[in-house]
C-alpha positions in Angstrom: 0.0 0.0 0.0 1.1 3.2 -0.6 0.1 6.9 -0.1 1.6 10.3 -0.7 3.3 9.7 2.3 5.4 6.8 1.4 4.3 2.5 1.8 1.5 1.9 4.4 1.5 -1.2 6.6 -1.7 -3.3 6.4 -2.5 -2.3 9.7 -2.5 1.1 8.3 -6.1 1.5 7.2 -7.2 5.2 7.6 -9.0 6.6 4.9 -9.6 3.5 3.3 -13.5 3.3 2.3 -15.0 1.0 5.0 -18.5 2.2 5.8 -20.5 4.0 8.6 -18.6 3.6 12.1 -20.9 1.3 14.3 -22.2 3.6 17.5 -22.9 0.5 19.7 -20.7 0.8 23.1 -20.2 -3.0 23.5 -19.5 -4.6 27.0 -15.9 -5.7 27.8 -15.6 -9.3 28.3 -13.5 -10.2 31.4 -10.1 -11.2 29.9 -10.4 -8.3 27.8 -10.1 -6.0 31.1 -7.4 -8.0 32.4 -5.5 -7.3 29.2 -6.1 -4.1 29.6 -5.1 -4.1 33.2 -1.9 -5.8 32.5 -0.9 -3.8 29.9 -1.3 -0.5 32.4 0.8 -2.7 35.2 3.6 -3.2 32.8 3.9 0.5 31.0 3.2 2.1 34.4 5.8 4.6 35.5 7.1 2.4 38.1 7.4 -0.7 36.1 8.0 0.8 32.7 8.6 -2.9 31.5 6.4 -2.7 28.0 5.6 0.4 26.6 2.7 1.2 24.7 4.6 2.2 21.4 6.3 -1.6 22.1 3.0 -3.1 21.8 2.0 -0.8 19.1 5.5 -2.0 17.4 4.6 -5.5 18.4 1.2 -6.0 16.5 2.1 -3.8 13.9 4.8 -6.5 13.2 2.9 -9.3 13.2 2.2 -9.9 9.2 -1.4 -9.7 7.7 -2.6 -12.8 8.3 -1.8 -13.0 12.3 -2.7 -9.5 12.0 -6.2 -10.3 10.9 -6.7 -13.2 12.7 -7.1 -11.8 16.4 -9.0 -9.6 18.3 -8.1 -5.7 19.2 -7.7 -7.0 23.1 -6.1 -10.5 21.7 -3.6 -8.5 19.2 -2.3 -6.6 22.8 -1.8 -9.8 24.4 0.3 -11.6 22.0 2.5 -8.5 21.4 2.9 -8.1 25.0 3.6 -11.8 25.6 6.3 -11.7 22.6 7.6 -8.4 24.2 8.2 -10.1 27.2 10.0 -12.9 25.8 11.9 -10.1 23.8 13.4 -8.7 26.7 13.5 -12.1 28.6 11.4 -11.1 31.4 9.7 -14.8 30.8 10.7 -17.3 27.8 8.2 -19.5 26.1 9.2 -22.5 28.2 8.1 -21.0 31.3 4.9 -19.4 29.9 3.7 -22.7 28.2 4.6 -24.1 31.6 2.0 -21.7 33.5 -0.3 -22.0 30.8 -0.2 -26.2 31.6 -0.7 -25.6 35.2 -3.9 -23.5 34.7 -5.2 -25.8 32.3 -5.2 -28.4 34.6 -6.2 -27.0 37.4 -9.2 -25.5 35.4 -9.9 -28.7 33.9 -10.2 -30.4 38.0 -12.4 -27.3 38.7 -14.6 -28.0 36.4 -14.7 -31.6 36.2 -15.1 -31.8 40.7 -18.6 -29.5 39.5 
Protein backbone atom coordinates (compact mmCIF):
# COMPACT_ATOMS: atom_id res chain seq x y z
CA UNK A 1 0.00 0.00 0.00
CA UNK A 2 1.10 3.24 -0.57
CA UNK A 3 0.11 6.88 -0.09
CA UNK A 4 1.60 10.28 -0.71
CA UNK A 5 3.26 9.74 2.32
CA UNK A 6 5.43 6.80 1.39
CA UNK A 7 4.29 2.55 1.78
CA UNK A 8 1.50 1.93 4.36
CA UNK A 9 1.54 -1.25 6.62
CA UNK A 10 -1.67 -3.28 6.41
CA UNK A 11 -2.54 -2.27 9.68
CA UNK A 12 -2.49 1.07 8.32
CA UNK A 13 -6.05 1.51 7.20
CA UNK A 14 -7.16 5.19 7.56
CA UNK A 15 -9.01 6.63 4.86
CA UNK A 16 -9.58 3.52 3.26
CA UNK A 17 -13.49 3.33 2.30
CA UNK A 18 -14.98 0.95 4.97
CA UNK A 19 -18.55 2.23 5.83
CA UNK A 20 -20.47 3.97 8.56
CA UNK A 21 -18.58 3.55 12.13
CA UNK A 22 -20.94 1.28 14.26
CA UNK A 23 -22.24 3.58 17.53
CA UNK A 24 -22.94 0.48 19.68
CA UNK A 25 -20.66 0.75 23.06
CA UNK A 26 -20.24 -3.03 23.49
CA UNK A 27 -19.50 -4.59 26.99
CA UNK A 28 -15.90 -5.71 27.76
CA UNK A 29 -15.59 -9.29 28.35
CA UNK A 30 -13.46 -10.17 31.44
CA UNK A 31 -10.10 -11.19 29.93
CA UNK A 32 -10.36 -8.26 27.81
CA UNK A 33 -10.14 -5.97 31.11
CA UNK A 34 -7.42 -8.04 32.37
CA UNK A 35 -5.48 -7.33 29.23
CA UNK A 36 -6.12 -4.06 29.60
CA UNK A 37 -5.12 -4.10 33.23
CA UNK A 38 -1.87 -5.78 32.55
CA UNK A 39 -0.91 -3.82 29.91
CA UNK A 40 -1.35 -0.54 32.40
CA UNK A 41 0.75 -2.70 35.18
CA UNK A 42 3.63 -3.18 32.82
CA UNK A 43 3.89 0.54 31.02
CA UNK A 44 3.25 2.06 34.38
CA UNK A 45 5.75 4.61 35.53
CA UNK A 46 7.09 2.35 38.06
CA UNK A 47 7.45 -0.68 36.05
CA UNK A 48 7.98 0.78 32.72
CA UNK A 49 8.62 -2.93 31.47
CA UNK A 50 6.41 -2.68 28.03
CA UNK A 51 5.61 0.42 26.59
CA UNK A 52 2.66 1.19 24.67
CA UNK A 53 4.61 2.19 21.44
CA UNK A 54 6.34 -1.56 22.11
CA UNK A 55 2.96 -3.07 21.85
CA UNK A 56 1.96 -0.82 19.12
CA UNK A 57 5.50 -2.05 17.42
CA UNK A 58 4.59 -5.54 18.40
CA UNK A 59 1.23 -5.97 16.53
CA UNK A 60 2.10 -3.80 13.89
CA UNK A 61 4.83 -6.46 13.25
CA UNK A 62 2.86 -9.33 13.18
CA UNK A 63 2.16 -9.89 9.23
CA UNK A 64 -1.39 -9.71 7.72
CA UNK A 65 -2.55 -12.85 8.32
CA UNK A 66 -1.83 -12.97 12.29
CA UNK A 67 -2.73 -9.51 12.03
CA UNK A 68 -6.17 -10.30 10.92
CA UNK A 69 -6.75 -13.21 12.70
CA UNK A 70 -7.06 -11.76 16.40
CA UNK A 71 -9.01 -9.59 18.32
CA UNK A 72 -8.12 -5.75 19.23
CA UNK A 73 -7.65 -7.01 23.05
CA UNK A 74 -6.10 -10.53 21.73
CA UNK A 75 -3.58 -8.54 19.18
CA UNK A 76 -2.35 -6.58 22.85
CA UNK A 77 -1.78 -9.78 24.43
CA UNK A 78 0.30 -11.62 22.04
CA UNK A 79 2.45 -8.51 21.42
CA UNK A 80 2.88 -8.14 24.99
CA UNK A 81 3.56 -11.76 25.59
CA UNK A 82 6.32 -11.72 22.56
CA UNK A 83 7.62 -8.35 24.21
CA UNK A 84 8.23 -10.15 27.23
CA UNK A 85 10.03 -12.90 25.83
CA UNK A 86 11.87 -10.13 23.82
CA UNK A 87 13.40 -8.67 26.68
CA UNK A 88 13.55 -12.09 28.62
CA UNK A 89 11.36 -11.13 31.38
CA UNK A 90 9.69 -14.83 30.79
CA UNK A 91 10.70 -17.33 27.80
CA UNK A 92 8.19 -19.54 26.07
CA UNK A 93 9.15 -22.53 28.19
CA UNK A 94 8.08 -20.96 31.27
CA UNK A 95 4.90 -19.40 29.88
CA UNK A 96 3.70 -22.68 28.19
CA UNK A 97 4.58 -24.11 31.57
CA UNK A 98 2.01 -21.72 33.54
CA UNK A 99 -0.35 -21.98 30.85
CA UNK A 100 -0.18 -26.21 31.61
CA UNK A 101 -0.74 -25.60 35.25
CA UNK A 102 -3.91 -23.51 34.67
CA UNK A 103 -5.23 -25.76 32.35
CA UNK A 104 -5.21 -28.41 34.64
CA UNK A 105 -6.15 -26.95 37.42
CA UNK A 106 -9.16 -25.55 35.38
CA UNK A 107 -9.92 -28.74 33.86
CA UNK A 108 -10.19 -30.42 37.96
CA UNK A 109 -12.36 -27.34 38.66
CA UNK A 110 -14.61 -28.03 36.41
CA UNK A 111 -14.73 -31.62 36.17
CA UNK A 112 -15.08 -31.85 40.65
CA UNK A 113 -18.63 -29.55 39.55
Amino acid sequence: MQDNKGPRGYHDVGGDPAGSIPQVELPWLHWEKQVEAIRGLLGDGTRRIVSMDEVRRGFESFGIDKYNEFSFYRRRLEAMTDILIEKGVVTRAELEASIQIVRTRWSDQTDAE
